[in-house]
C-alpha positions as CSV (number, residue, x, y, z in Angstrom):
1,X,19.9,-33.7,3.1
2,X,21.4,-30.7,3.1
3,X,20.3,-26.7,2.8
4,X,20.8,-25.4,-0.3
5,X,22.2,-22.4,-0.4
6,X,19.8,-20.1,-2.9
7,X,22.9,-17.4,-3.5
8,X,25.6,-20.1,-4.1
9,X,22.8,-22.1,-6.4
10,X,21.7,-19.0,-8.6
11,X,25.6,-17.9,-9.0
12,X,26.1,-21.5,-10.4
13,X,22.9,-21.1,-12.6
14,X,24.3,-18.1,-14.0
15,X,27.6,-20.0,-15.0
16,X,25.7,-22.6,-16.6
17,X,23.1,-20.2,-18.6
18,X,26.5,-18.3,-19.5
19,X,28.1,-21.7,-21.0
20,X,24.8,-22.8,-22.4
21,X,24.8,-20.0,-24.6
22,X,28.7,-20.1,-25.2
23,X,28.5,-23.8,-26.3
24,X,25.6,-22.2,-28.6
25,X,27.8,-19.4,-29.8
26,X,30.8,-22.0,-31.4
27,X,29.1,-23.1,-33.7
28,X,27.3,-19.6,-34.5
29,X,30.7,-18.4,-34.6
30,X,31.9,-21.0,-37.0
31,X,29.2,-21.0,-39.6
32,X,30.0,-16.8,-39.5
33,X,33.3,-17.4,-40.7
34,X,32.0,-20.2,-43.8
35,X,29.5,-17.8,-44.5
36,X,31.9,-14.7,-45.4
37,X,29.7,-12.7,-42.1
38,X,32.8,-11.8,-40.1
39,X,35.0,-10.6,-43.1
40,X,31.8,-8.5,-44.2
41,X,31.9,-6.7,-41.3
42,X,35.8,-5.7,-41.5
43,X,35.1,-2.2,-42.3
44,X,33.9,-1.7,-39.1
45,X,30.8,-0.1,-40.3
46,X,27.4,-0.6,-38.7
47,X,25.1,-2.0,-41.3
48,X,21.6,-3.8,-41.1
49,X,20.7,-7.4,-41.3
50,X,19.4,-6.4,-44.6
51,X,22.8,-5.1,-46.3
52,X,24.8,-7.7,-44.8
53,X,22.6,-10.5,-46.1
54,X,23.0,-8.6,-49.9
55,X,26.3,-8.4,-49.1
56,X,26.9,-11.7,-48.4
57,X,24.1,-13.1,-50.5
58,X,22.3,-15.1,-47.8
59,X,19.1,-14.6,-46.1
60,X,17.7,-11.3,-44.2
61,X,15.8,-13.3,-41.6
62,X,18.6,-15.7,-40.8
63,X,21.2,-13.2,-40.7
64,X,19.1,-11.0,-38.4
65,X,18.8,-13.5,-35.6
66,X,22.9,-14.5,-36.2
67,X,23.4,-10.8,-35.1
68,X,21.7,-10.4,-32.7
69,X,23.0,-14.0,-31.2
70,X,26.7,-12.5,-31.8
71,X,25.7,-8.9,-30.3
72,X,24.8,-10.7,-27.0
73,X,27.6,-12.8,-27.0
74,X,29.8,-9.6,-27.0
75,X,31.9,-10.9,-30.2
76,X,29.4,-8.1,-32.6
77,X,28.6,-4.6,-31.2
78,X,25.1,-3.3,-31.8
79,X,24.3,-0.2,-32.1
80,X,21.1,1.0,-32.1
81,X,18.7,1.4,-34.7
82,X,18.7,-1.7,-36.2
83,X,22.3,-1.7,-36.8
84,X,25.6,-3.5,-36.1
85,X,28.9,-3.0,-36.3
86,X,32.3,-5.4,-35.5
87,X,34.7,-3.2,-33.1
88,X,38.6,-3.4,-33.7
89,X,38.9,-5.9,-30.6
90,X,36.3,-8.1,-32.3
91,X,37.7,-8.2,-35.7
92,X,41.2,-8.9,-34.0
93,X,39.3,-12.2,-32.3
94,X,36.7,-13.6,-35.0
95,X,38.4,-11.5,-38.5
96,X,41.4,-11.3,-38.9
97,X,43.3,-14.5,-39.2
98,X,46.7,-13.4,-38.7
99,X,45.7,-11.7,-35.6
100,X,48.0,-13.1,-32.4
101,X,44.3,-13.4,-31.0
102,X,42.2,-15.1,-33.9
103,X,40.6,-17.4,-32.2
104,X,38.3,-19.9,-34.3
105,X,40.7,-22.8,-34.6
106,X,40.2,-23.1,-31.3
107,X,36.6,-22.9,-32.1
108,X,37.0,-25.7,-34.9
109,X,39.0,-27.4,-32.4
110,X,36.5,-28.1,-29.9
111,X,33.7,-28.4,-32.0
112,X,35.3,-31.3,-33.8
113,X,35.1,-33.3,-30.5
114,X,30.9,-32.5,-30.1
115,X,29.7,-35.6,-32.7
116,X,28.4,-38.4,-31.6
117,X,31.0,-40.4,-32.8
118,X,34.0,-38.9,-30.9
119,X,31.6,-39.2,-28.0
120,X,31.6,-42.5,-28.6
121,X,35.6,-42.8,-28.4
122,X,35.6,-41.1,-25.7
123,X,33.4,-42.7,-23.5
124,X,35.2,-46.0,-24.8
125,X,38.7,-44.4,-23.5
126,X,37.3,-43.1,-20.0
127,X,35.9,-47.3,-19.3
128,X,38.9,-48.9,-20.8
129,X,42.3,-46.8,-21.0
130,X,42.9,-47.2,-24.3
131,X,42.8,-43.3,-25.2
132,X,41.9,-42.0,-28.7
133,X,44.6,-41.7,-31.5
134,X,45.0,-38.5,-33.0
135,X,44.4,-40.0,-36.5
136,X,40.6,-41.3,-34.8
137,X,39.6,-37.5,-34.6
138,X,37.9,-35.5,-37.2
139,X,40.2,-33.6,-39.9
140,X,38.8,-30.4,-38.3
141,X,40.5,-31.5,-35.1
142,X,43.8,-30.9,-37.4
143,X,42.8,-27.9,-39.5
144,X,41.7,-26.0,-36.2
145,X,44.9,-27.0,-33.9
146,X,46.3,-25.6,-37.1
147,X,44.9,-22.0,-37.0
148,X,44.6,-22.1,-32.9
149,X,48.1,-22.4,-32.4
150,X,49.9,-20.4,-36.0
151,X,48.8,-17.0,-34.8
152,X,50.4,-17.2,-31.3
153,X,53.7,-19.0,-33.1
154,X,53.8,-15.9,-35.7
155,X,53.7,-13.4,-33.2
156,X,56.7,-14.6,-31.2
157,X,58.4,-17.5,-32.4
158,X,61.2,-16.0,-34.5
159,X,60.9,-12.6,-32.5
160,X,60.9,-13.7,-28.6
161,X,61.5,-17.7,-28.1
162,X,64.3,-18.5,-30.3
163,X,66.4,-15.5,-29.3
164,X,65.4,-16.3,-25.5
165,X,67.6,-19.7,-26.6
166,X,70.8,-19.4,-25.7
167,X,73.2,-19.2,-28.8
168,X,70.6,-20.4,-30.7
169,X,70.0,-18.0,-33.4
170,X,73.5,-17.3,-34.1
171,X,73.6,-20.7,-35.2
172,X,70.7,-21.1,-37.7
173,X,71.6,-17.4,-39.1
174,X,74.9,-19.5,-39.9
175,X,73.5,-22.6,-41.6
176,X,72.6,-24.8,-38.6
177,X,70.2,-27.7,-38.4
178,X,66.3,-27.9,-37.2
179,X,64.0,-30.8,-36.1
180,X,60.6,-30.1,-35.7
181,X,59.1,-33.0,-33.5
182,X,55.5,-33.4,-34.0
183,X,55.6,-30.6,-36.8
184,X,51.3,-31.2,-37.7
185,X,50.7,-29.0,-40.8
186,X,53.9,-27.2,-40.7
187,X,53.6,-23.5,-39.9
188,X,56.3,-23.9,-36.9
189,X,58.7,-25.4,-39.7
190,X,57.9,-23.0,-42.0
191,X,58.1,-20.3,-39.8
192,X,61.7,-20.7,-39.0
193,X,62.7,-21.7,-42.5
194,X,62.0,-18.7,-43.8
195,X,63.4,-16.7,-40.7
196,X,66.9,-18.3,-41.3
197,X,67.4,-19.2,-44.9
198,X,70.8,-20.9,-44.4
199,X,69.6,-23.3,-41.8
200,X,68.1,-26.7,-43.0
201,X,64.7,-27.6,-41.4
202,X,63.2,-30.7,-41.3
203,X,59.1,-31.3,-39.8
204,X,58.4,-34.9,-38.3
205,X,55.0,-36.0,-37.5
206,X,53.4,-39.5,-37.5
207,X,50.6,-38.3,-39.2
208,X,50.3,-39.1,-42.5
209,X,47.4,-36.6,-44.1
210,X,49.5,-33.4,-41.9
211,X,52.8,-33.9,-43.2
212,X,50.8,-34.1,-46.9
213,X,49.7,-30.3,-46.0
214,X,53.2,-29.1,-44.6
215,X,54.7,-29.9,-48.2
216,X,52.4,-28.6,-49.6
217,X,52.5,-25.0,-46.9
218,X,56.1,-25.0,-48.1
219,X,55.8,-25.0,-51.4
220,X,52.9,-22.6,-51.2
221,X,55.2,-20.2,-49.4
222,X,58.8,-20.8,-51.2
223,X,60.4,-22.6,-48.7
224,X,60.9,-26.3,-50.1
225,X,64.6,-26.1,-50.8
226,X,65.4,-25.7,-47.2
227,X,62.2,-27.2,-45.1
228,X,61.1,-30.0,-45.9
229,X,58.9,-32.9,-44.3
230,X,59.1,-36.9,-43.1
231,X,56.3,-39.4,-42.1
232,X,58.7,-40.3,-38.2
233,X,57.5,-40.6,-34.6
234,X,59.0,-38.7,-32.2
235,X,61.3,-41.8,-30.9
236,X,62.7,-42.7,-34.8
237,X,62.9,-39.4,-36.4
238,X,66.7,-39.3,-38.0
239,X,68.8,-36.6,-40.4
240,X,70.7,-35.4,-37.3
241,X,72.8,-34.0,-35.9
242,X,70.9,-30.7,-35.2
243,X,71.4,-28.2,-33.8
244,X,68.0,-27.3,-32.7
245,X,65.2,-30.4,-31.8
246,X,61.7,-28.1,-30.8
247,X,58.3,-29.8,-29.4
248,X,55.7,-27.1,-29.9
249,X,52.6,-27.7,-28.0
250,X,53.0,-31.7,-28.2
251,X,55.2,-33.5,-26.3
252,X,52.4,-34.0,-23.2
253,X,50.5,-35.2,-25.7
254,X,53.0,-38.6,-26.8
255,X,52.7,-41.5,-25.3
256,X,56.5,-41.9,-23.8
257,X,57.8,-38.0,-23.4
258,X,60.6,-39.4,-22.1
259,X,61.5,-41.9,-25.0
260,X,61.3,-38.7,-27.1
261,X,63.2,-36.5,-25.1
262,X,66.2,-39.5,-24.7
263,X,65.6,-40.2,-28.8
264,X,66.2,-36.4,-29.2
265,X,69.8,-36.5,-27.2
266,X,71.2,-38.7,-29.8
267,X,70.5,-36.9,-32.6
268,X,71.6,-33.4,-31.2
269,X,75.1,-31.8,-31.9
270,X,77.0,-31.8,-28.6
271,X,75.9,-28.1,-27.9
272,X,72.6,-28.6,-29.5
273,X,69.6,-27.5,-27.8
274,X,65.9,-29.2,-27.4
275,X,63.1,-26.3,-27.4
276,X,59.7,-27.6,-25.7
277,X,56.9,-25.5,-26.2
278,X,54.0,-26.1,-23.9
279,X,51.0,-25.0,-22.4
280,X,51.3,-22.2,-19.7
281,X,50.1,-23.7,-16.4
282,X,51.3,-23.8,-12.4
283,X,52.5,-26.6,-11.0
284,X,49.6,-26.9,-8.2
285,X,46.4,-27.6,-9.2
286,X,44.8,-24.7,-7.5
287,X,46.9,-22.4,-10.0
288,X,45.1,-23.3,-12.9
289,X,41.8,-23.2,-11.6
290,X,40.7,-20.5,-13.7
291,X,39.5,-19.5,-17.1
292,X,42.8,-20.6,-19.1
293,X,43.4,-23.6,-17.1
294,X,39.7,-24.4,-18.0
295,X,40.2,-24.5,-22.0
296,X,43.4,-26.3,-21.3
297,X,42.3,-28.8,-19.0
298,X,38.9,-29.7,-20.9
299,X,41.2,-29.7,-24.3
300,X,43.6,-32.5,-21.6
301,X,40.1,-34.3,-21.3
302,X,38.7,-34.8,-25.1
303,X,42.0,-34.6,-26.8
304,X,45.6,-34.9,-25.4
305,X,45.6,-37.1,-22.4
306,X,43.4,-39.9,-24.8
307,X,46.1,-39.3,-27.7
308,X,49.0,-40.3,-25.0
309,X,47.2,-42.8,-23.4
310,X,46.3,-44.9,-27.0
311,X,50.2,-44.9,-27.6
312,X,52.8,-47.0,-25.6
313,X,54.0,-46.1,-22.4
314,X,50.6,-44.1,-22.3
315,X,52.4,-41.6,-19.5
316,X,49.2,-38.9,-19.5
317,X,51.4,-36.0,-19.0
318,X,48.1,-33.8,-19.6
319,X,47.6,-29.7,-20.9
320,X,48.6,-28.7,-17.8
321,X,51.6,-30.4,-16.6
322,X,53.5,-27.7,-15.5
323,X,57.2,-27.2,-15.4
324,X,57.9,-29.3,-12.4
325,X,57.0,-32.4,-13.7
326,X,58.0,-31.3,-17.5
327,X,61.6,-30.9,-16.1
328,X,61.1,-34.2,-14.1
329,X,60.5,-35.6,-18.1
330,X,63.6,-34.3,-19.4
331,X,66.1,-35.2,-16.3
332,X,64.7,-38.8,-16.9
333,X,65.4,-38.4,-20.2
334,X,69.4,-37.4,-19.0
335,X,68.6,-34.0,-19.8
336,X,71.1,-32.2,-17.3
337,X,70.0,-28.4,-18.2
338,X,66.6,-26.8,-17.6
339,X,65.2,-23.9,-17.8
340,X,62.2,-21.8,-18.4
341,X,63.6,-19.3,-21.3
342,X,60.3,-17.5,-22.3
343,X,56.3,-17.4,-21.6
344,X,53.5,-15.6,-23.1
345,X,49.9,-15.7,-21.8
346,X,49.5,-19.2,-23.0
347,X,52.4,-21.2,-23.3
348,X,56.0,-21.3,-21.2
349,X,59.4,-22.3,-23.6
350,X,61.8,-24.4,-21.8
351,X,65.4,-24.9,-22.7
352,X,66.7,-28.1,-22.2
353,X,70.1,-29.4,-22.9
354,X,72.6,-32.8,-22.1
């Protein structure tokens, strides 16, 4: 047997202690949101357990140990004396939903995966192949992919990606067309339909219960006379031709990327574009060992690689396929024209084209 190495062993004690009490702080997190704790705390003023409990009409003794959990997590500042306080940063992160950083759908997200019943699923996809369907997961799964992905989408969708198309605006500021493959609840579609109010825009998603919601997010927002929404897979979505065809943070997630991708040439115009939105990563493995590629590849685990693999073809692109092998999709898909058009901290857009 051999020596173990005491420095090497405590460092990895130290990660685990440090992900013991992050797995801890998700749902502490979460139940701070339901509670109305966070959006107490948006004045940025330090206050006791005492007068947050009254202002938020729960219990002084709970509160006080929900602080104090939070102040060591880093996501609540304390500041002495028996008082906290939530910094700007903070508020950006756990407040403030239309922050570019919000991040508890991703919280919601995750957490939707820890029951024992979508353990269940997933140990039954892992010993026979089978994957998980997205419809098999928890509606939180939905709600929280939802809010994890809208604030990144409202910060530079209609600002930075679509102008990083080529001709692409110009078009839709005219009256051009939109698929939205794998739309979920609709803020992509939304988004853009009330960026370019001549431009017709239609959301697809198998998903019953999702495209529900995105009817009802347009006509919350004002939007239904020009976006609207159809139960289609990403193979036998129709209305075309478009101009524009956009994947956002789904097409490693479908069973055959390439079916979609081939679908998708037939119903563009003959200068029509196909927008894929995907999860930043490097091409190498080594390039996405880190804390991104983490999230992305444990998401790839419990949720997107079973979701391909349940569906035919079952190709497993995974989170973090990279561009390499996202381009090798589209040329099989007789996509001639590749190219990486934008990228933020967590995702790269890719222009592809016949």
């Amino acid at each position: 047997m051999s020596t173990v190495d005491e420095t090497k062993l405590n460092d990895l004690l130290g990660k685990v202690v440090t992900d013991l009490g992050a797995v801890a702080a998700v749902p502490l997190a979460l139940l701070g949101e339901r509670l109305g704790l966070f959006r107490a705390l948006l004045d940025g003023k330090a206050v006791t357990p005492g007068q947050l409990a009254e202002r938020t009409r729960t219990v002084e003794r709970n509160v006080r140990e929900w602080l104090a959990a939070m102040a060591a997590s880093g996501y609540l500042t304390y500041e002495g004396g028996d008082r906290f306080r939530m910094a700007p940063e903070q508020s950006a992160a756990f407040a403030d939903e239309n922050s570019p950083v919000f991040v508890l759908g991703g919280y919601q997200s995750f957490l939707s995966c820890a029951s024992v019943e979508e353990r269940e699923r997933l140990e039954r996809a892992f010993r026979d192949g089978r994957g998980v369907g997205w419809h098999e997961h928890h509606p939180d799964l939905f709600a929280g992919t939802a809010r994890f992905y809208r604030p990144g989408y409202a910060a530079h969708l209609v600002d930075e990606w679509l102008p990083a198309l080529t001709g692409v605006v110009e078009k839709l500021r005219t009256g051009g067309r939109v698929a939205d493959v794998g739309c979920g609840v609709g803020h992509s579609t939304v988004m853009i339909g009330k960026a370019f109010p001549a431009a017709l825009v239609t959301g697809f998603d198998n998903h019953g219960p999702s495209v529900d919601a995105a009817r009802e997010l347009a006509a919350e927002t004002g939007v239904e006379d020009r976006v609207s929404f159809e139960v289609a897979g990403a193979k036998d979505f129709a209305g075309g031709p478009y101009e524009l065809i956009a994947f956002f943070d789904c097409l490693h997630d479908m069973g055959d990327p390439v079916g979609a991708l081939a679908h998708s040439t037939e119903q563009l115009t003959e200068d029509g574009c196909i927008m894929l939105v995907e999860p930043l990563a490097g091409d190498r493995l080594e390039e996405n060992l880190n804390p991104l590629g983490r999230a992305f590849y444990s998401a790839s685990t419990l949720i997107c690689t079973p979701a391909s693999q349940s569906q035919e073809v079952g190709r497993a692109l995974g989170a973090q396929a990279g561009e390499e092998r996202t381009r090798q999709v589209a040329s099989e898909a007789g996509l001639t024209r590749f190219r990486r058009a934008a990228e933020t901290p967590f995702n790269i857009v890719y222009e592809a084209r016949i």
